[in-house]
GUVEX-782757 format. One record per residue (C-alpha): y, x, z. Coordinates in steps of 0.02 Angstrom, whole numbers, plus 50000, padded with zeros to 5 digits. Layout:
BEGIN
     py     px     pz
      Y      X      Z
...
//
This chain:
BEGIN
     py     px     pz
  51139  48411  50286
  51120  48571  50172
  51134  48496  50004
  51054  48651  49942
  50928  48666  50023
  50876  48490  49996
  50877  48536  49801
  50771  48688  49824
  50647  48578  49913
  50645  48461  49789
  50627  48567  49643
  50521  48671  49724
  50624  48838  49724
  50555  48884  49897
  50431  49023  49966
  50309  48993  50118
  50264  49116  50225
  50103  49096  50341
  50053  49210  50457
  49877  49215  50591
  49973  49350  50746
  49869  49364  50893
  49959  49228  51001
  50028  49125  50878
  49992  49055  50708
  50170  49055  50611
  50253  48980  50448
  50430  48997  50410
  50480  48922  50228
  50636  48991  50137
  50754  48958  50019
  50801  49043  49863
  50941  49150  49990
  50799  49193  50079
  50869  49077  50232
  50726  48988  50348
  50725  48795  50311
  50599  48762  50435
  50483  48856  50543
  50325  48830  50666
  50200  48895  50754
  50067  48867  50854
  49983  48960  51002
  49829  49033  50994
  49696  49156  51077
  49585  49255  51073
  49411  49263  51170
  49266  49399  51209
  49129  49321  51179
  48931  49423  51174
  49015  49586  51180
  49170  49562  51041
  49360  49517  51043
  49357  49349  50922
  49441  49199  50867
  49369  49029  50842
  49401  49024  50641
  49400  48839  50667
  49538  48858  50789
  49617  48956  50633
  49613  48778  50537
  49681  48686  50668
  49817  48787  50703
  49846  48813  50511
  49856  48630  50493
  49964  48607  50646
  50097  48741  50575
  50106  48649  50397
  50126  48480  50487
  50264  48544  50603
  50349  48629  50463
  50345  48467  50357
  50411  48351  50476
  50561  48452  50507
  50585  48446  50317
  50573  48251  50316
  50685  48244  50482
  50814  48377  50404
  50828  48328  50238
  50748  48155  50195
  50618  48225  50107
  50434  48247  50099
  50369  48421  50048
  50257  48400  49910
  50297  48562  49812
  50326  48734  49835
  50380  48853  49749
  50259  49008  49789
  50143  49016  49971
  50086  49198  50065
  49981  49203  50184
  49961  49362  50310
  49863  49398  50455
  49823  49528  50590
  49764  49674  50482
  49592  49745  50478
  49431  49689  50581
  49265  49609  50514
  49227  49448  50414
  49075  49434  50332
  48992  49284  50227
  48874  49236  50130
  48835  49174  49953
  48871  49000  50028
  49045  49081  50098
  48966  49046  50277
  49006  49160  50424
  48863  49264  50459
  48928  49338  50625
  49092  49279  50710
  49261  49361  50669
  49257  49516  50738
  49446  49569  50764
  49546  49724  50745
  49554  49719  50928
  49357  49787  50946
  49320  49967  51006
  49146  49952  50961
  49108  50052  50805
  49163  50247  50876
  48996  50288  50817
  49043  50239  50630
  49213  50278  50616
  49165  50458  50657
  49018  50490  50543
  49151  50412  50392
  49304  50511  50448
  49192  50665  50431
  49096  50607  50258
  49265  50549  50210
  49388  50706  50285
  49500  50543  50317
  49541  50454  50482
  49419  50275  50492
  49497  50199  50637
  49371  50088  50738
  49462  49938  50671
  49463  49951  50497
  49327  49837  50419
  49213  49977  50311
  49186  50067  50496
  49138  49865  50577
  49037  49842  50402
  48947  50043  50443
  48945  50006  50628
  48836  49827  50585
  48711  49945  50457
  48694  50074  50587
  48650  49941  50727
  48530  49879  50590
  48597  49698  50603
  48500  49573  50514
  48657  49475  50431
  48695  49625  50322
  48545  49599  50217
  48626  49417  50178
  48818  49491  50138
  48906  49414  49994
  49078  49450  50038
  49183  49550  50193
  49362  49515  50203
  49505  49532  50327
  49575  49376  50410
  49729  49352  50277
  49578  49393  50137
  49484  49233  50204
  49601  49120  50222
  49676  49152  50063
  49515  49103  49975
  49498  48924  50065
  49657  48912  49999
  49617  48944  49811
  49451  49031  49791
  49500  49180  49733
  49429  49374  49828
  49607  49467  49834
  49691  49545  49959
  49869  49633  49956
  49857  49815  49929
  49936  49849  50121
  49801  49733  50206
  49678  49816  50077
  49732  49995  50147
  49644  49938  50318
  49469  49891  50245
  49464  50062  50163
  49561  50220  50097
  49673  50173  49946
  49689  50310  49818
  49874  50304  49796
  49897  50381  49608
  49774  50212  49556
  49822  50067  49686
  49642  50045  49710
  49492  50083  49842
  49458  50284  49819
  49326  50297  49687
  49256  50472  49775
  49254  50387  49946
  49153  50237  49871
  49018  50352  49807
  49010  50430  49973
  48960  50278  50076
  48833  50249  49929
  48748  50397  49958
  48767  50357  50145
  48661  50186  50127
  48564  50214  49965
  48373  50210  50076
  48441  50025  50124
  48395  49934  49967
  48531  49812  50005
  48542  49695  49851
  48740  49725  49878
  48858  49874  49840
  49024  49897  49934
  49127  49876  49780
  49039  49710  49754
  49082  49656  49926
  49258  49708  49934
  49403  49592  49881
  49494  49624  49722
  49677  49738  49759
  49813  49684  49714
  49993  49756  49739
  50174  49649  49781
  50202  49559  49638
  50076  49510  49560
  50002  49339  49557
  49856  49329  49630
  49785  49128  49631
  49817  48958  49630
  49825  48834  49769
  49674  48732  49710
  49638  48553  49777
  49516  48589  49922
  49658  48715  49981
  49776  48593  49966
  49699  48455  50057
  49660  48588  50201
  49831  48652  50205
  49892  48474  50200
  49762  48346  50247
  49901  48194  50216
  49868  48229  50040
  50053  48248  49997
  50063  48427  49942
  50003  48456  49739
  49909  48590  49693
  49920  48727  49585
  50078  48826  49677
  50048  49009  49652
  50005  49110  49807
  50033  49303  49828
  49936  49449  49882
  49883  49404  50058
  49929  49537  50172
  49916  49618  50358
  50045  49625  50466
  50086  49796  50456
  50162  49738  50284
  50234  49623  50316
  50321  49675  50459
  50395  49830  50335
  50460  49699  50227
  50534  49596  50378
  50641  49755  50416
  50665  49821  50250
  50555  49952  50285
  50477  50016  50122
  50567  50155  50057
  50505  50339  50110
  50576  50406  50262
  50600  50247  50333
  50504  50157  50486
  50501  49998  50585
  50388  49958  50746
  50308  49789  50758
  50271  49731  50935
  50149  49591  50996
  49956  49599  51100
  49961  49753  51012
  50100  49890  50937
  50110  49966  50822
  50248  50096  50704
  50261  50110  50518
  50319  50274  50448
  50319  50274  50252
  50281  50463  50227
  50374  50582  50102
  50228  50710  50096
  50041  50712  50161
  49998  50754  50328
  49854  50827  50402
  49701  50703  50472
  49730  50687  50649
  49621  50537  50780
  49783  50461  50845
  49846  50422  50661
  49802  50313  50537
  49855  50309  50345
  49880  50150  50255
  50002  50078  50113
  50167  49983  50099
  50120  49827  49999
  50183  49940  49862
  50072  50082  49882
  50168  50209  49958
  50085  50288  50103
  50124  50282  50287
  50096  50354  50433
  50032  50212  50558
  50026  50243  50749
  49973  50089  50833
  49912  50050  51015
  49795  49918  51038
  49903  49847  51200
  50081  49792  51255
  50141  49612  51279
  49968  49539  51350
  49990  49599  51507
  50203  49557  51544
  50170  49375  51472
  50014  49361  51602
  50147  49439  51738
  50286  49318  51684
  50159  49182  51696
  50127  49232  51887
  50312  49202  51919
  50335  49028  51827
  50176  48975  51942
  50284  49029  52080
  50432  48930  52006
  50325  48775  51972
  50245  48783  52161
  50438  48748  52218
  50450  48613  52150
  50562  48667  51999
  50536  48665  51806
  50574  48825  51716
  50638  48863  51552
  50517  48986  51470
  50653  49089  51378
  50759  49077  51529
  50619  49143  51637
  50607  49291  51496
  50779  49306  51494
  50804  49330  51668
  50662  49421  51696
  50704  49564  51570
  50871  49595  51619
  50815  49647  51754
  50748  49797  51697
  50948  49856  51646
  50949  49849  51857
  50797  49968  51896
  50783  50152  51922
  50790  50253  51764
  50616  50307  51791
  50540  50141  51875
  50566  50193  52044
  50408  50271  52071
  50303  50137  51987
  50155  50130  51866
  50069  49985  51752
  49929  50016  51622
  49924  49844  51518
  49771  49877  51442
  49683  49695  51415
  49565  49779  51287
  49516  49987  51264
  49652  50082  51204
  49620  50207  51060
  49750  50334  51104
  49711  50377  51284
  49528  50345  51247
  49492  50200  51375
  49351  50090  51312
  49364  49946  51416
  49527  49818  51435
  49564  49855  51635
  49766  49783  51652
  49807  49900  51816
  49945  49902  51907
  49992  50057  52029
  50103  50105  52170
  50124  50228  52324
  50195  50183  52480
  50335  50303  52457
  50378  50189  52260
  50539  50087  52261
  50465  49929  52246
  50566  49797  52181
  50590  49657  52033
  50692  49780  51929
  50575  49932  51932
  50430  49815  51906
  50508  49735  51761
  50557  49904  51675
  50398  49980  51708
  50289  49828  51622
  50412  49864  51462
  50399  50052  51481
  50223  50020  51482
  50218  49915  51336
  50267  50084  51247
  50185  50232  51334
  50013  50242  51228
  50133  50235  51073
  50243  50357  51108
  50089  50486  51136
  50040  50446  50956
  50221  50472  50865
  50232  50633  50970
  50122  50695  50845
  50189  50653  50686
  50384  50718  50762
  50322  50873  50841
  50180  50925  50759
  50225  50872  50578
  50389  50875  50590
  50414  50716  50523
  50605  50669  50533
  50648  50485  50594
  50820  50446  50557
  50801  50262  50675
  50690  50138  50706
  50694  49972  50608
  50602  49832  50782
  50560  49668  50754
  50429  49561  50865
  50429  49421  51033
  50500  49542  51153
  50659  49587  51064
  50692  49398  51057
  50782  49425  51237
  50959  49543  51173
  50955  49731  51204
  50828  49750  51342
  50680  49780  51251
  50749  49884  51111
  50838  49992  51248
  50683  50014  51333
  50598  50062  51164
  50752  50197  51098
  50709  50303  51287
  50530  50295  51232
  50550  50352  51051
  50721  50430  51068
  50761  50368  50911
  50916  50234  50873
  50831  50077  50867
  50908  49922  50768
  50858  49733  50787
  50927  49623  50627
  50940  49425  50642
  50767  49404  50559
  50692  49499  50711
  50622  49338  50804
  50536  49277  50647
  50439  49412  50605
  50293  49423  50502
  50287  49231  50443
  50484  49275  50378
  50391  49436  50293
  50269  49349  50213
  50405  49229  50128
  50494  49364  50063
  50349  49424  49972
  50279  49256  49899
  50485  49234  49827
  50477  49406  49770
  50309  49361  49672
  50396  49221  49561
  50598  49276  49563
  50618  49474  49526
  50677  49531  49385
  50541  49623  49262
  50510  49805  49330
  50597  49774  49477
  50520  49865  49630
  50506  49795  49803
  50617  49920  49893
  50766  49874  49741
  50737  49683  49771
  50753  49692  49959
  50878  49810  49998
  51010  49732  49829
  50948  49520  49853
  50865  49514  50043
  50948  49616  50135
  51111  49637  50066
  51222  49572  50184
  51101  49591  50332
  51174  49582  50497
  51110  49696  50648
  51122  49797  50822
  51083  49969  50833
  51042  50044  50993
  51053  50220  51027
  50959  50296  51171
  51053  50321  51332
  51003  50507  51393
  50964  50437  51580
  50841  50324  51513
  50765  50456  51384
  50750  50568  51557
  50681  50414  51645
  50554  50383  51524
  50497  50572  51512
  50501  50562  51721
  50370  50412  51666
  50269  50482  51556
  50206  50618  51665
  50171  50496  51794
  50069  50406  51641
  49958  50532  51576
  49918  50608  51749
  49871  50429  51810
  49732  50398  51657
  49618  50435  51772
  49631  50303  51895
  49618  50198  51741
  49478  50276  51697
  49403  50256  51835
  49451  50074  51845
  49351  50045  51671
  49203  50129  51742
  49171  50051  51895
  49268  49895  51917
  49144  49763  51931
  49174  49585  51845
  49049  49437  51883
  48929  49589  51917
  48944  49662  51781
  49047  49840  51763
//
């Protein structure tokens, strides 16, 4: 037994991280050298339900509540303790979407989730208003979309938050929201911290014949940047985090935040020039910009939980479709009679892809499970395509599923490279599919033809992230910035593997890419007029 670690428990000198991905709920808590203790998760999904991607926020509570009880009985069986303390709590979520309630905090309209290609109509009458990029997904272009449909539950708005924004008020009540997770509700003026003032007035002037009894500023939760405190774990939270009653109340919590920020932080990813690529349903890559680039559909700009700005390419697909393929194969492998090991079955699996032809052999795989934003396909239409002349085996498949995983990504950081001549030293990875060694980040250094490294703290990720932050609330030193108290306390003696891209898989993955874009037209066509329970 760590005798250390069983003193930071007990005197509370730890920092829980929490995080809501889109397969898995996550908490990892940490000690004061920022070493996991315990971790969990739980698996989740998510569902289309009357027309929108959403989760079941009651699901949320159960899985929340599943996490914290997994985490605290591997306290109790590690150490001999029970967890009644800690010393700060984060909580961070998949960034951007649509939560709206009312004065009684009551969902008006289920979650709708970053995942949603429903609001095109919104997000281009603000990007024009604005002369900034309104992705579909960020919340103000759901909250436009909603006025333009002329939704009745608008009328009854009291508050519209991001997942990490609600849950961090069951938790202690209070309307805040990190300044990263902020930066995808709406543009963040970067010389204040704060929601553009000019940009505000705008979408006044946009709604002012509504007579809404609201204003967006009203609506909005409170900014706040790393560091800062921003609530309490009050009793209600604490008896929904914990429903045995053990843990106390009143531990401080940090600025909730998105994933994108936390996954910057999980690489130690803050600092201009630098960049970091976050992989899961969807993918997405950070680069914290050193000047301002022009507006362009394919790229978003949003904020390091510090405030500087980045450079945000992100494709709404890439592991949905290999885990539903790698769930095929263990059917297989239960229908013999045998009982597989799921990281085994990834394991094996994925190394195949080292075997394949450089290019795929010939193959294709779009693994869109919802529209992707970058090619412009509305509808999720996972497609898989071959000729009869394609080199059809185990290996190509494999390495054209993670080539695939990459594809709509690479189009987007084609633009900030070549046509704004942004300079990307490497590529900082962290996510589920660079849990198996090498194969994945190989796969992703011939798609960005960057180095790309994978450090220790890859496989946990966001809920590791979020840690970081919530210690970083309650242990730097006065004035100290993020960047200094990662790179001199977290990261210090960080180990890693950097993988630099092998020139026949670069040429392989341009060979790939052709056959990619030229192909977007059978998936096209498979969005229009593939028919589903007779519906298209």
């Amino acid at each position: 037994m760590d005798q250390n670690s069983k003193h930071a428990i007990v005197r509370g000198e730890t920092s829980l991280g929490i995080e809501f991905g889109s397969t898995r709920i996550k908490a990892a808590l940490i000690d004061y050298n920022y070493e996991t203790i315990a971790s969990s998760s739980y698996e989740w999904e998510n569902q289309w339900i009357d027309g929108y991607w959403t989760y079941d926020l009651n699901e949320m509570i159960n899985g929340l509540q599943a996490c914290y009880r997994q985490l605290k009985q591997q306290v109790e069986h590690k150490y001999g303790v029970t967890l009644q303390t800690i010393g700060s709590i984060g909580c961070s979520a998949m960034m951007q979407g649509y939560i709206a309630l009312d004065k009684a905090g009551h969902l008006l309209v289920p979650f709708r989730t970053w995942r949603n290609a429903t609001t095109a109509a919104a997000a281009t009458e603000l990007t024009e208003k604005f002369h900034f990029k309104i992705p579909q997904r960020w919340s103000i272009a759901h909250l436009y979309q909603a006025i333009l449909n002329e939704e009745e539950h608008v009328a009854h708005i009291d508050y519209v938050t991001t997942l990490s924004g609600y849950v961090h008020w069951l938790l202690t009540g209070s309307k805040a929201l990190g300044l990263g997770d902020a930066s995808g509700m709406f543009p963040i003026d970067e010389s204040r911290l704060q929601y553009n003032e000019e940009m505000v007035k705008q979408f006044a002037e946009l709604i002012a014949g509504k007579d809404y009894s609201w204003n967006l500023k009203s609506v909005l939760p409170e900014v706040y940047t790393a560091g800062e405190h921003a609530g309490y774990l009050h009793e209600t939270g604490a008896r929904l985090l914990d429903p045995s009653g053990c843990l106390q109340s009143g531990i401080p919590l940090c600025p909730p935040e998105g994933d994108a920020g936390t996954g910057m932080v999980a690489t130690n990813s803050v600092k201009k020039s630098t960049g970091n690529i976050s992989v899961g349903t969807s993918v997405f890559a950070m680069i914290v910009l050193d000047k301002a680039i022009s507006v362009y559909p394919e790229i978003d700009i949003v904020t390091t939980p510090d405030g500087s700005p980045v450079g945000m390419v992100l494709a709404n697909n890439c592991s949905s479709d290999i885990n539903a393929w790698l769930g095929l194969f263990r059917e297989f492998y239960e229908a013999m009679g045998l009982k597989p090991d799921r990281n085994e079955l990834f394991s094996v699996l994925f190394n195949k892809a080292l075997e394949a032809d450089a290019d795929g052999g010939g193959l294709l795989s779009y693994g869109y499970y919802s529209g992707e934003n970058i090619t412009g396909i509305s509808k999720g239409r996972p497609l898989f395509v071959r000729s009869p002349e394609s080199r059809f085996n185990l290996a190509n498949f494999m390495r054209v599923h993670l080539f695939s995983a990459f594809a709509a990504l690479r189009l987007g950081m084609d633009i900030l490279t070549q046509k704004e001549q942004v300079t990307i030293d490497h590529i900082l990875a962290h996510g589920g599919l660079f849990k198996t060694p090498l194969v994945a980040q190989k796969m992703c250094a011939a798609a960005l033809n960057v180095p790309v490294s994978v450090m220790s703290t890859a496989g946990e990720g966001g809920a590791w992230g979020m840690a970081i932050l919530a210690s970083y609330m309650v242990n730097k030193e006065k004035n100290e910035r993020l960047a200094d108290y990662l790179a001199a306390k977290v990261f210090k003696d960080a180990e890693g593997q950097q993988v630099y891209p092998d020139s026949a898989d670069v040429n392989g993955f341009a060979l790939y890419m052709e056959r990619y874009t030229a192909g977007l037209a059978i998936e096209q066509a498979a969005a229009d007029h593939f028919v589903e329970n007779g519906k298209k």
